[in-house]
mmCIF file of the C-alpha atoms, coordinates in Angstrom:
data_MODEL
# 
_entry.id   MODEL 
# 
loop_
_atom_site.group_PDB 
_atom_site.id 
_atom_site.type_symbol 
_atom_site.label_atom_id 
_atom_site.label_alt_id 
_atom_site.label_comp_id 
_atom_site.label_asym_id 
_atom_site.label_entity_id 
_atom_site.label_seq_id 
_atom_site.pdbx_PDB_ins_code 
_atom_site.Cartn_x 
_atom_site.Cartn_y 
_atom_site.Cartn_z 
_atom_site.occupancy 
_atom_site.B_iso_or_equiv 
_atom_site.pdbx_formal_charge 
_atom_site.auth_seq_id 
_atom_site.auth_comp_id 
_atom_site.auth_asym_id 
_atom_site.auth_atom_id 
_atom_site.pdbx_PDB_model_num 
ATOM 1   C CA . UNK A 1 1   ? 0.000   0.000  0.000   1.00 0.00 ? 1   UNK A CA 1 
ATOM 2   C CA . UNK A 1 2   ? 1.084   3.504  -0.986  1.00 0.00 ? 2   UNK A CA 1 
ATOM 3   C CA . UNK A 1 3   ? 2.563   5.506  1.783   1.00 0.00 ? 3   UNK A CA 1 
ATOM 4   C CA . UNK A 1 4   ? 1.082   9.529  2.261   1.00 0.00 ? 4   UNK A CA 1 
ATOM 5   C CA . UNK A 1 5   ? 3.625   11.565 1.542   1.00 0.00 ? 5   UNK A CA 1 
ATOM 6   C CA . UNK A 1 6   ? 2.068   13.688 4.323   1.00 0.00 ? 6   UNK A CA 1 
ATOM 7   C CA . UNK A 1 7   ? -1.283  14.058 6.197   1.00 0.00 ? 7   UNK A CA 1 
ATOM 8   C CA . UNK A 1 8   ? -2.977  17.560 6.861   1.00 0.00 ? 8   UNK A CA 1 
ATOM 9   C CA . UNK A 1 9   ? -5.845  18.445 8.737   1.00 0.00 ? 9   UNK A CA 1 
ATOM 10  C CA . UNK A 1 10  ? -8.333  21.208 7.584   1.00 0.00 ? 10  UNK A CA 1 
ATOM 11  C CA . UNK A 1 11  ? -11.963 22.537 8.064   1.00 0.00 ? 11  UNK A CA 1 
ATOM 12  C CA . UNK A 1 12  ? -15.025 22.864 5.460   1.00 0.00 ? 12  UNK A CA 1 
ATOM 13  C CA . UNK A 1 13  ? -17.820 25.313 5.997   1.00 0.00 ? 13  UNK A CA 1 
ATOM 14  C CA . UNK A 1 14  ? -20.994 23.929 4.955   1.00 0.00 ? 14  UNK A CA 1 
ATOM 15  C CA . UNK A 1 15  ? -24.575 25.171 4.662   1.00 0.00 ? 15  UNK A CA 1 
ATOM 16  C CA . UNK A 1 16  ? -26.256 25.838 8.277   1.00 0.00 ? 16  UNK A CA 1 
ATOM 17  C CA . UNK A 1 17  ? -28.708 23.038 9.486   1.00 0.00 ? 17  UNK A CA 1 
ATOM 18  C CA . UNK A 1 18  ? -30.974 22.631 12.137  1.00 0.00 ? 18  UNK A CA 1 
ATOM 19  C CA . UNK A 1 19  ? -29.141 20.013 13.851  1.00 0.00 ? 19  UNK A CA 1 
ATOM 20  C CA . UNK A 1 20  ? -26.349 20.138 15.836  1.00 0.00 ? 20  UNK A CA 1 
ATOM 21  C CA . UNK A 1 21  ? -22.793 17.906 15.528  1.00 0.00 ? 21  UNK A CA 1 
ATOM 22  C CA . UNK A 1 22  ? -24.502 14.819 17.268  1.00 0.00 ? 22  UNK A CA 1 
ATOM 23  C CA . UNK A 1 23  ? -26.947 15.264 14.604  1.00 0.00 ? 23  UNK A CA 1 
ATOM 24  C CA . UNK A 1 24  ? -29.731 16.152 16.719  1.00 0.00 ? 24  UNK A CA 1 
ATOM 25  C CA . UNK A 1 25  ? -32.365 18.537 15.463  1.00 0.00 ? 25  UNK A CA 1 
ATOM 26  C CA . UNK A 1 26  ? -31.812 21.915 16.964  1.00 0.00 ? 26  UNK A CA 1 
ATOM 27  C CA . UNK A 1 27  ? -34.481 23.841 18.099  1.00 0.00 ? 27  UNK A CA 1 
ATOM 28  C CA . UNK A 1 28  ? -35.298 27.446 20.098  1.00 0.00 ? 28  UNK A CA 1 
ATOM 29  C CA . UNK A 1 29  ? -39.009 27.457 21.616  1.00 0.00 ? 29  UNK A CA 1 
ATOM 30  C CA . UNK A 1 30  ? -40.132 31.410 20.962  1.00 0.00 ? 30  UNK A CA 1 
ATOM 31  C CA . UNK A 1 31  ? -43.256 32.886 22.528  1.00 0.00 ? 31  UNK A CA 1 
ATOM 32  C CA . UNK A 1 32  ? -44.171 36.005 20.551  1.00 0.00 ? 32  UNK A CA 1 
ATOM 33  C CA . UNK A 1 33  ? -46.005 38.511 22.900  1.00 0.00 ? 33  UNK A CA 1 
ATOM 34  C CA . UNK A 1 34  ? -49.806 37.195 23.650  1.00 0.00 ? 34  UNK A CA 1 
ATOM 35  C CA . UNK A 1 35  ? -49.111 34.363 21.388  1.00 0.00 ? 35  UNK A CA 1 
ATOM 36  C CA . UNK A 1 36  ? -48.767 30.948 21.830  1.00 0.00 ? 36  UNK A CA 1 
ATOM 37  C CA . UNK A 1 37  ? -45.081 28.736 21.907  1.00 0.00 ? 37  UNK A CA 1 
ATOM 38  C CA . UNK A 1 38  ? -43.654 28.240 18.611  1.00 0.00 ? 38  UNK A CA 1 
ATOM 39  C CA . UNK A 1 39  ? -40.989 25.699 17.672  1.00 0.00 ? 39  UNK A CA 1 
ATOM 40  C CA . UNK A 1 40  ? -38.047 27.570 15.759  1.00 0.00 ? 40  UNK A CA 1 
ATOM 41  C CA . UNK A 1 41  ? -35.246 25.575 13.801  1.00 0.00 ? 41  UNK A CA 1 
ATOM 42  C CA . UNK A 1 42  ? -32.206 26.933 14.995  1.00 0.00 ? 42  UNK A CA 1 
ATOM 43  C CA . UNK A 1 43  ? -30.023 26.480 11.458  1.00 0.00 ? 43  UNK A CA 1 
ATOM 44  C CA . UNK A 1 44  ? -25.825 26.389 12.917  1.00 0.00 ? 44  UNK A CA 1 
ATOM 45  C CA . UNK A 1 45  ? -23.047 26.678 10.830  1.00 0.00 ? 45  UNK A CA 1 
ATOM 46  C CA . UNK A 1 46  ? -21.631 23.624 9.986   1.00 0.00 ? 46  UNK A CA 1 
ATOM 47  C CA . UNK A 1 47  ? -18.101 23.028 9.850   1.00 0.00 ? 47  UNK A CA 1 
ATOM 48  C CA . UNK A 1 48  ? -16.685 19.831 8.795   1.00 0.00 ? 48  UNK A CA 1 
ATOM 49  C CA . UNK A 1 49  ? -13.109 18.428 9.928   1.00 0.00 ? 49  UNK A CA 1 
ATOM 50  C CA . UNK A 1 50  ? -11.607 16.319 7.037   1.00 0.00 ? 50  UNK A CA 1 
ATOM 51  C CA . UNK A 1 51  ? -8.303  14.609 7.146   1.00 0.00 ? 51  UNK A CA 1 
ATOM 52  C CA . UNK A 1 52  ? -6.069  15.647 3.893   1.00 0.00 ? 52  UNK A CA 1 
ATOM 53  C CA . UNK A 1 53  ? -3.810  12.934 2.729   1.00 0.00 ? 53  UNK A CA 1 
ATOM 54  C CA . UNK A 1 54  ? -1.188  13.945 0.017   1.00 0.00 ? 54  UNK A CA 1 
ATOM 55  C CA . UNK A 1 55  ? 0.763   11.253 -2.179  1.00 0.00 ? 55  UNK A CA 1 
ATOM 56  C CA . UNK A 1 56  ? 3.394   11.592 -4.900  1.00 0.00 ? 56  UNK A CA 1 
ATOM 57  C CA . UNK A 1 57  ? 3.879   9.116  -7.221  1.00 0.00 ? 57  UNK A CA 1 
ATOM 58  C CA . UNK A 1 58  ? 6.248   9.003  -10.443 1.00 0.00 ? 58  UNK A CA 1 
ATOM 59  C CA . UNK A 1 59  ? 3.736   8.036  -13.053 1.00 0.00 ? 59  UNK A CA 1 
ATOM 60  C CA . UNK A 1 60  ? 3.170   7.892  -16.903 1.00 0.00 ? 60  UNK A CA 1 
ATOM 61  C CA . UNK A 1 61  ? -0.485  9.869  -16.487 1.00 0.00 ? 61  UNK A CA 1 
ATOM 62  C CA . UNK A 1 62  ? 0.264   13.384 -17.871 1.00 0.00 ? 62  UNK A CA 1 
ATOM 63  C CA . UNK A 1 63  ? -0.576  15.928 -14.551 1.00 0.00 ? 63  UNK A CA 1 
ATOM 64  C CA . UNK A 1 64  ? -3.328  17.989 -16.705 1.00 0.00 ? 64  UNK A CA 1 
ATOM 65  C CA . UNK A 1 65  ? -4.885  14.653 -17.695 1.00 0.00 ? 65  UNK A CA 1 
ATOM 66  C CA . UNK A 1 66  ? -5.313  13.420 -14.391 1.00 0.00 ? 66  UNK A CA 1 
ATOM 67  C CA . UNK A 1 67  ? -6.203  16.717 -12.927 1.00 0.00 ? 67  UNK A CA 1 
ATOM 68  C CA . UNK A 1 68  ? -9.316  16.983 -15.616 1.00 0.00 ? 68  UNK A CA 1 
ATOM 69  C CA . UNK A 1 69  ? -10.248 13.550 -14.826 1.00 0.00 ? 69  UNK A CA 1 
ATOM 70  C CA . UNK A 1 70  ? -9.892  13.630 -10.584 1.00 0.00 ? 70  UNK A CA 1 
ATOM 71  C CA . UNK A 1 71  ? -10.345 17.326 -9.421  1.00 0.00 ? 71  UNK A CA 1 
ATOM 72  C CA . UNK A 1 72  ? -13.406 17.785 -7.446  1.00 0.00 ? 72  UNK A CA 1 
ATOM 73  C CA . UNK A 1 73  ? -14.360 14.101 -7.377  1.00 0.00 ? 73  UNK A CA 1 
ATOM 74  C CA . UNK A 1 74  ? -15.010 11.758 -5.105  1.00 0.00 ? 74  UNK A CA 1 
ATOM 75  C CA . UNK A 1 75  ? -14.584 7.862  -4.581  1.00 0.00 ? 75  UNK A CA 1 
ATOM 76  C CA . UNK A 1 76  ? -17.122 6.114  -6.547  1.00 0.00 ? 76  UNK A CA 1 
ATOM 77  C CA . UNK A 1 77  ? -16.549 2.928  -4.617  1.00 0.00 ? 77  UNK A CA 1 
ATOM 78  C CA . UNK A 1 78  ? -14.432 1.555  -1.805  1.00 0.00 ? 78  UNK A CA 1 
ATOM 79  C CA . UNK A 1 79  ? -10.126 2.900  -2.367  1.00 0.00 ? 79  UNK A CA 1 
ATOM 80  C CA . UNK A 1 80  ? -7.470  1.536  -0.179  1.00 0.00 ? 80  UNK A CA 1 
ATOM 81  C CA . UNK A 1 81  ? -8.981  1.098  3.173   1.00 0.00 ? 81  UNK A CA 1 
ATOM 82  C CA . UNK A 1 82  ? -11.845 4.012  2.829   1.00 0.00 ? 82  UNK A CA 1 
ATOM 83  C CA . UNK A 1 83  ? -15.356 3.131  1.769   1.00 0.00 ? 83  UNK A CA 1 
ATOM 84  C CA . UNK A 1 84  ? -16.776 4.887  -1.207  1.00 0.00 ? 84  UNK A CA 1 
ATOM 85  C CA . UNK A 1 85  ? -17.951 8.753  -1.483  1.00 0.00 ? 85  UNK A CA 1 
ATOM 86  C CA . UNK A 1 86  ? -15.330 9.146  1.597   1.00 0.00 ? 86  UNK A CA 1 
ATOM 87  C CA . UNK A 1 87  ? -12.027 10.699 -0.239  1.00 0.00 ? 87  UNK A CA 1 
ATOM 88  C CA . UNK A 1 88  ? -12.190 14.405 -2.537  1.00 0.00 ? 88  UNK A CA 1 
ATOM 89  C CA . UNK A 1 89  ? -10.103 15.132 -4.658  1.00 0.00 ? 89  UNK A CA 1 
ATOM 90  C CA . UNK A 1 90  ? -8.559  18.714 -3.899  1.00 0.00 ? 90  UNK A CA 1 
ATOM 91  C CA . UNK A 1 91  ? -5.915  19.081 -6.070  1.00 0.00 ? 91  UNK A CA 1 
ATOM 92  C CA . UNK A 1 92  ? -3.405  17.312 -8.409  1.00 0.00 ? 92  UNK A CA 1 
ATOM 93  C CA . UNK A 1 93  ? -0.104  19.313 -9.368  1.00 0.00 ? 93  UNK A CA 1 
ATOM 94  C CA . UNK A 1 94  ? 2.944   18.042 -11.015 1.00 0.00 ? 94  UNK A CA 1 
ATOM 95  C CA . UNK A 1 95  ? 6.068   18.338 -13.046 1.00 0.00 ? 95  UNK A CA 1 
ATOM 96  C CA . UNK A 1 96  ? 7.451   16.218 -15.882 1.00 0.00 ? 96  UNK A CA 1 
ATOM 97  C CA . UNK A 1 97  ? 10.309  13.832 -15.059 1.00 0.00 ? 97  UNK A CA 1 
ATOM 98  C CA . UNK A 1 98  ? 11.865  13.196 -18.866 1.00 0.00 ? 98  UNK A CA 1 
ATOM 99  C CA . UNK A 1 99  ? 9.040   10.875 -20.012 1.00 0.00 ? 99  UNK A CA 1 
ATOM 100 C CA . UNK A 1 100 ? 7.107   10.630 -16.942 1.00 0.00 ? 100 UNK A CA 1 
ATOM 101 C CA . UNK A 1 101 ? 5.330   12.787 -14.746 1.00 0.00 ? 101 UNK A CA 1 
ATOM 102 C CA . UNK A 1 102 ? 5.927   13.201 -10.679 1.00 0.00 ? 102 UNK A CA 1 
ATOM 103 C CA . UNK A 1 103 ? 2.178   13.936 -9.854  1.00 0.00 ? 103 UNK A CA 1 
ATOM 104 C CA . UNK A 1 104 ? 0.999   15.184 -6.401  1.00 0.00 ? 104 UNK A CA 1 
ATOM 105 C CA . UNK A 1 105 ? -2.919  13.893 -5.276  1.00 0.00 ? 105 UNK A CA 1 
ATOM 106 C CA . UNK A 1 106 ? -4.257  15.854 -2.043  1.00 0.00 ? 106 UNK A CA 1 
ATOM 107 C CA . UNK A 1 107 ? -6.832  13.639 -1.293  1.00 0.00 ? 107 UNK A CA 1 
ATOM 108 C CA . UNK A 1 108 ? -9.363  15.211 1.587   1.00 0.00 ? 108 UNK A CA 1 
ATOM 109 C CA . UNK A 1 109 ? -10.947 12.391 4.213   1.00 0.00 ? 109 UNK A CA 1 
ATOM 110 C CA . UNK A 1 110 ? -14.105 12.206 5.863   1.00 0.00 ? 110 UNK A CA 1 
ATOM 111 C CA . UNK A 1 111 ? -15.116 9.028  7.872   1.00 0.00 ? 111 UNK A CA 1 
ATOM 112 C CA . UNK A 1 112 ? -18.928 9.528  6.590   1.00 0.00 ? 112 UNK A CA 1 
ATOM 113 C CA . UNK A 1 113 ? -19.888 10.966 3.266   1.00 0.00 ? 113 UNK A CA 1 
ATOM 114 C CA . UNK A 1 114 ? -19.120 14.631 1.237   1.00 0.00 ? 114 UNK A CA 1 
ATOM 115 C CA . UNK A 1 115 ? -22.699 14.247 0.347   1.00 0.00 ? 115 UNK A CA 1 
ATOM 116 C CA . UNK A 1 116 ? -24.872 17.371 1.513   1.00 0.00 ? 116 UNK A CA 1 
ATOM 117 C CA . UNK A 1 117 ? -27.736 17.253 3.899   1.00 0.00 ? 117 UNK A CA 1 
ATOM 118 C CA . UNK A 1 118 ? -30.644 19.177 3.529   1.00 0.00 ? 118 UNK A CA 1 
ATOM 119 C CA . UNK A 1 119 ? -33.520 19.745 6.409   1.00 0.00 ? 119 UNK A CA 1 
ATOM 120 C CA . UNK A 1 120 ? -37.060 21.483 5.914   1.00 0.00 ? 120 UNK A CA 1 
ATOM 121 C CA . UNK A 1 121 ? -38.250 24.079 7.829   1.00 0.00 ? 121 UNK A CA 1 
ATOM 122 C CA . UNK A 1 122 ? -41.344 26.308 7.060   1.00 0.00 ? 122 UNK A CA 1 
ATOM 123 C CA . UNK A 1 123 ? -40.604 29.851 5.499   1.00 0.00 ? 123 UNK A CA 1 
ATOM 124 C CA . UNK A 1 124 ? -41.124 31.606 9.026   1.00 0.00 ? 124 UNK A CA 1 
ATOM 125 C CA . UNK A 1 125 ? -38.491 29.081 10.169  1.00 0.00 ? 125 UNK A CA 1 
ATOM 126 C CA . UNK A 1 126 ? -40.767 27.172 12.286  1.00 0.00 ? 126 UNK A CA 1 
ATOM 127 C CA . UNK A 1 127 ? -40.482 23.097 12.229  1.00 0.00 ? 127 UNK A CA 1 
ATOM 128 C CA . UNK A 1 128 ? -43.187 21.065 10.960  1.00 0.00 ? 128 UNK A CA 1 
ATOM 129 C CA . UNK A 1 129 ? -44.976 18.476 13.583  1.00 0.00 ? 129 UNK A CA 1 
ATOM 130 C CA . UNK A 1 130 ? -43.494 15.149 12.540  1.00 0.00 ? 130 UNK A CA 1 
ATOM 131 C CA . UNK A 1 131 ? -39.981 16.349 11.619  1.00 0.00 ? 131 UNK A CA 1 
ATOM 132 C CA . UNK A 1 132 ? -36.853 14.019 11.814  1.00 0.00 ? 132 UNK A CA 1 
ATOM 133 C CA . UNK A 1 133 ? -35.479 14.486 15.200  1.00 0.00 ? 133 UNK A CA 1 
ATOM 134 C CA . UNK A 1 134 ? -32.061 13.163 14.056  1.00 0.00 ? 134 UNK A CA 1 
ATOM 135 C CA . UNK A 1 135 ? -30.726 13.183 11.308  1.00 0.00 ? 135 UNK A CA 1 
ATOM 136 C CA . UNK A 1 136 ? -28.836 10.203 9.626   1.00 0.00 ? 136 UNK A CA 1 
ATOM 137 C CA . UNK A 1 137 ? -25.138 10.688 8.233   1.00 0.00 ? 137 UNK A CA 1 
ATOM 138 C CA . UNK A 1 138 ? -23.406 7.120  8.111   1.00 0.00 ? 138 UNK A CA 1 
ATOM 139 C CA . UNK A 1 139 ? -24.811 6.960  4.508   1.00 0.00 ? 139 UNK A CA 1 
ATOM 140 C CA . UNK A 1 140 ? -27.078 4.252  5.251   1.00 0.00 ? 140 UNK A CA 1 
ATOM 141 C CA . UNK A 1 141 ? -29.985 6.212  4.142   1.00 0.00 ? 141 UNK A CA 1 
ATOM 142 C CA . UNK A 1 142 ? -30.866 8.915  2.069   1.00 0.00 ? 142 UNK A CA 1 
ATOM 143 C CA . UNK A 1 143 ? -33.839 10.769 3.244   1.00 0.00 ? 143 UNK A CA 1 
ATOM 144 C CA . UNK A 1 144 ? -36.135 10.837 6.125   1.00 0.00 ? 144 UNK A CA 1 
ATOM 145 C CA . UNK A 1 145 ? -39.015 13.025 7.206   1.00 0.00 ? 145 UNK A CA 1 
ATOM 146 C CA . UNK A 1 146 ? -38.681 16.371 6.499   1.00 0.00 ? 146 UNK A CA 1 
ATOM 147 C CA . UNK A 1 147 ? -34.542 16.175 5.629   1.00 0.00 ? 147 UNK A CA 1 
ATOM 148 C CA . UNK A 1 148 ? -32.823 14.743 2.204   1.00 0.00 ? 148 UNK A CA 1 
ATOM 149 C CA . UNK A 1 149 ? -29.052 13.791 1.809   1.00 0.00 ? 149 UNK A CA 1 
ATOM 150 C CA . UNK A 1 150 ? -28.195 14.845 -1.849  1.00 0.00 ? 150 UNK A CA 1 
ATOM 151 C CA . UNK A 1 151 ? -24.317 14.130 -3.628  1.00 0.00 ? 151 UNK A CA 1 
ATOM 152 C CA . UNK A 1 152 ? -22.956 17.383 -4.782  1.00 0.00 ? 152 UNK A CA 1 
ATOM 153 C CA . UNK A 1 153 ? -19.399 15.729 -6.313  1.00 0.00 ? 153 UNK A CA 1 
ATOM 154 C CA . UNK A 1 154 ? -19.066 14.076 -9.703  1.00 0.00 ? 154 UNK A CA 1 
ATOM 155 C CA . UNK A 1 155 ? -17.620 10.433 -8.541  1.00 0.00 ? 155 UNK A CA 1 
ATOM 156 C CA . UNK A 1 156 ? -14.673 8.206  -10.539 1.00 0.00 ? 156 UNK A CA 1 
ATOM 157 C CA . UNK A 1 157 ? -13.503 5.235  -10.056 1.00 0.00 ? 157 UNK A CA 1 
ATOM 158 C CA . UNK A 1 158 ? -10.190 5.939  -7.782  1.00 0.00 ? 158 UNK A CA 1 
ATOM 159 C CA . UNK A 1 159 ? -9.115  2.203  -8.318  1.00 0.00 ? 159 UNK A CA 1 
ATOM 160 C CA . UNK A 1 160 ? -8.684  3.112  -12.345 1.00 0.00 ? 160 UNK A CA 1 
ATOM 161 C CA . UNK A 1 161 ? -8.400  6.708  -12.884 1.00 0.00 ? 161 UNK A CA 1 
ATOM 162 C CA . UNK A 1 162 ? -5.711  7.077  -10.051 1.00 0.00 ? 162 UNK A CA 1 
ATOM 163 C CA . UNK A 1 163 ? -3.902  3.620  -10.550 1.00 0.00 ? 163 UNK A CA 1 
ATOM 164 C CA . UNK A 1 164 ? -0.563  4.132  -8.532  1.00 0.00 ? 164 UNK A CA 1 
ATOM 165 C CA . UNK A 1 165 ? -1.700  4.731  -5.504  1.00 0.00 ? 165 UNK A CA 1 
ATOM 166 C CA . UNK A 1 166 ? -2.952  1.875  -4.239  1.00 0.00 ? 166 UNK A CA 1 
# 
């Protein structure tokens, strides 16, 4: 198995949801003046910790090529030890090395998915009776009541289209 060249850390900023990092649906109760209690969602930023692995590999795939092909993509099914739609591709750089290429993958890692969740809320921001109270992220499923998980990267075949790292 290919050895990172190094491992990073960094930090995504998502779209804010109405559930917090255990995945449970935030809410605020709010009782207007002579009114009754109202259930608000309560949408928080979300910021996701990935890990970012980088390899280089001398390689006969010209660095353009592969960057058309990988950037912005994610695993279409399971790559080295990660299960699919868990590794991004951030960025591929490289040099030529007389009739190769010495190509650089950073690779971002998340243990779930990079797919997007999505939760309802009524336009005054209130939360419909019968709401999901949690929200599912292992990938298992892809909606529930009121929320929608929806895949926002093109996906490749990591296996084929980046061959020496294995």
């Amino acid at each position: 198995m290919t050895t990172p060249q190094s491992i990073e850390f960094g930090w995504l900023r998502r779209n804010d949801l109405p559930y917090d990092g255990n995945n449970n649906l935030a809410t605020i109760i709010y009782t207007p003046s002579g009114g009754q209690p109202q259930t608000i969602a309560a949408p928080l930023p979300q910021w996701i910790p990935y890990i970012i692995l980088v390899f280089s590999v001398l390689e006969s795939l010209e660095t353009e090529t592969q960057a058309a092909i990988c950037y912005g993509k994610i695993n279409s099914a399971a790559w080295r030890t990660y299960v699919a739609k868990s590794c991004l591709v951030l960025n591929v750089s490289g040099e030529p090395r007389g009739t190769q290429y010495y190509n650089t993958y950073r690779i971002a890692y998340r243990a779930d998915t990079w797919d997007v969740y999505k939760a309802f809320t009524n336009v005054d921001g209130s939360v419909p009776s019968g709401i999901a109270s949690v929200l599912v992220t292992d990938g298992s499923t892809m909606a529930g009541n009121g929320w929608g998980r929806f895949q926002v990267f093109g996906e490749i075949d990591f296996g084929t289209s980046i061959p020496n790292i294995t």
